[in-house]
N, C-alpha and C positions, 0 to 999 in steps of 0.2 A: 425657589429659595434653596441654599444650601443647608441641607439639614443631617449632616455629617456629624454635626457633635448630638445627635441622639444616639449615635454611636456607640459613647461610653454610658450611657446611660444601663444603669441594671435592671431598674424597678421605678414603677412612679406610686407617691402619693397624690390623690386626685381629689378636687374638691367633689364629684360630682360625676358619678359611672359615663354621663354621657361625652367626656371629655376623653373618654377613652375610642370615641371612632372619629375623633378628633386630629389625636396626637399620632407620629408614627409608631405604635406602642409595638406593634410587629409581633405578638405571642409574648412577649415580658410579661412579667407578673407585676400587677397594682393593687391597690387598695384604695378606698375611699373612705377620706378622714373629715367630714363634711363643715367640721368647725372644732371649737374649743369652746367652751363656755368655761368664763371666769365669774366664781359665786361672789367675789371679795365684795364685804358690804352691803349684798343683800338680802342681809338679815332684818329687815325690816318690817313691823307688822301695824296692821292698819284697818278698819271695820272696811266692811261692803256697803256701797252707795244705796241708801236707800230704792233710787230706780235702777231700771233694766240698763247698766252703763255699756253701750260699746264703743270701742277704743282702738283707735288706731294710731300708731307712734311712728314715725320715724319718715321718708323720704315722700313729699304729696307729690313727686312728678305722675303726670297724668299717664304716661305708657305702666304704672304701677297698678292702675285699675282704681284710683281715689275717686272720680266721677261718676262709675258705675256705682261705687259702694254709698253716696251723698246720693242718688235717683232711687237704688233702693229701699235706705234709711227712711226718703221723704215717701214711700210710698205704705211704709207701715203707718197705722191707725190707732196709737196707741200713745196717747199722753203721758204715760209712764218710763216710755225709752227717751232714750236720751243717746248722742251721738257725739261721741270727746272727737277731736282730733289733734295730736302734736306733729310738729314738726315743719318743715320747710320745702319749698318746689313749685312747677310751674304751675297747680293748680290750685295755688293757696288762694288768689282772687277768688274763681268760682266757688270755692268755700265757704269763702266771703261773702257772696252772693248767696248762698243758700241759705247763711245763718238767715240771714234778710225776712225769706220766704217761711223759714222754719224754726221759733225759738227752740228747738229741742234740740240743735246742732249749734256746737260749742269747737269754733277755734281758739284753742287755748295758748301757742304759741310755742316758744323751745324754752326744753326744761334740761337740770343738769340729768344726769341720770340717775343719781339718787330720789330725785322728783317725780320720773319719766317710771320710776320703778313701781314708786307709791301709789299712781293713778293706774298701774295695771293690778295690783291688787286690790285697789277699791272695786275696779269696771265686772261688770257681769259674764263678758264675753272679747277677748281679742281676733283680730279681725286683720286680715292681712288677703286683702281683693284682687291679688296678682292673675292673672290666667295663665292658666296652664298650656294654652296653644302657640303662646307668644315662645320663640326658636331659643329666646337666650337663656327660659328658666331653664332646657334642657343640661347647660353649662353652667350653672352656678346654683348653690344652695342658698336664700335668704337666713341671715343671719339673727334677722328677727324671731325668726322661730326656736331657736333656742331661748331666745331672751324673755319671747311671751311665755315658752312652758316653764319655765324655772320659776315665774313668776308664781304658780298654783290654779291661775285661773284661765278657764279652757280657751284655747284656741279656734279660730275655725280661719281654715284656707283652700286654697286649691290643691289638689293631688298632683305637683310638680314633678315633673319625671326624674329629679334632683332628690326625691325624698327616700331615704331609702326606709324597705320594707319593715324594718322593725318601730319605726315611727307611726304606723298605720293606728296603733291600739292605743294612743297618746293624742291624737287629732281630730277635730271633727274637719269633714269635706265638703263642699260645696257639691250636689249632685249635679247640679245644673247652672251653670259659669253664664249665666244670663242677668238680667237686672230681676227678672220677679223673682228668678231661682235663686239669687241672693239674698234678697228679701221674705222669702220662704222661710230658706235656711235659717238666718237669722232671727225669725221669730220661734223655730220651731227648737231651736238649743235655748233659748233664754227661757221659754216657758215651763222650761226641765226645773223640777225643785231644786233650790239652793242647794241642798245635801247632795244631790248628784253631781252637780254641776262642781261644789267644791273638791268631792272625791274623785272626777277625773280629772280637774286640776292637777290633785295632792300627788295622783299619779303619773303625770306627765312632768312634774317637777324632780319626782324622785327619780325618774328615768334620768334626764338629763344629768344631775346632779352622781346619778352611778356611774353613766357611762358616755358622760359627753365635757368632763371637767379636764381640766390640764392633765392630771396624772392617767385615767384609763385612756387618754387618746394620746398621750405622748407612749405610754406603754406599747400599746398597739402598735404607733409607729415601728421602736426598739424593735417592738417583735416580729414586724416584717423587716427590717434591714438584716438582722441577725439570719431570718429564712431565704436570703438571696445567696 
């Protein structure tokens, strides 16, 4: 292909460092603006679910890693968790099916986002079962992850090659992207006292909310266009 008009190009914003052995970026200088988080509205406060809630929101397509994360759910032993799931995609049947096998696993369906906000501040733990080997996280940030930590209440995901380094001290990680090392995992953050679990919350909210909102990553931008 003709790719003459990178030509004029001076500088790229990039969602995602790895889009940089990507693009013909040829020694330019980039920067990596990995999203925007808009707080509008939620403000919103709400008790914590009496169980161990974990919560997954947003896209059930099965290359997301939803099936894994419904085989390690059913494989904890504990009456007390409980397994929310919102949203839409090709693996909502088999969800379906699990509820079947498992009352502890709840399709809840699509909510507005003001809904979808409320059920991540009641749940225990959010949960986003993507792998990290799969080629395309290398190029794209999930968007979700700004959404769960804003929310207060901890996160746990895969160490995407997408995430950059300052996010490390705000996330809990999957050691092991397998079904029992999910299910490990996930028992091994919930059983953390509320008081912790709220405080790395409280802290990965305030992160995003300093430096992940319209104004510090539109600045950022400014100030790299201004440095070309």
């Amino acid at each position: 292909k003709d790719k003459s008009h990178f030509d004029y190009i001076d500088g790229y914003v990039l969602l995602a460092s790895g889009m940089s052995e990507r693009l013909p970026i040829n020694g330019k200088p980039w920067i990596q603006v990995e999203g925007i988080y808009n707080p509008e509205n939620d403000q919103i406060s709400v008790e914590k679910a009496k169980e161990k809630v974990i919560l997954y929101t947003g896209n059930l397509g099965k290359r997301y890693g939803i099936l894994e994360l419904l085989d390690a759910f059913h494989q904890i032993d504990n009456n007390n968790y409980r397994l929310w799931i919102c949203g839409n995609g090709d693996g909502l049947n088999d969800i379906k099916e699990y509820e079947k096998i498992d009352s502890r696993i709840k399709y809840l369906g699509l909510f507005s986002r003001s809904e979808v906000i409320k059920l991540q501040k009641q749940a225990t733990l959010l949960v986003n079962p993507r792998h990290s080997c799969d080629e395309y996280t290398i190029y794209s940030f999930p968007s979700k992850t700004m959404e769960y930590m804003a929310s207060g209440t901890p996160t746990l995901m895969s160490h995407l090659k997408s995430i950059p380094n300052n996010y490390d001290d705000y996330l809990f990680y999957f050691d092991d992207e397998s079904v029992d090392g999910y299910s490990k995992r996930i028992v091994e953050i919930c059983e953390k006292s509320q008081e912790e679990l709220n405080e790395f919350g409280e802290k990965a909210s305030q992160f995003i909310m300093q430096y992940k909102t319209p104004k510090p990553q539109v600045e950022k931008i400014i100030s790299f266009i201004r440095s070309l």
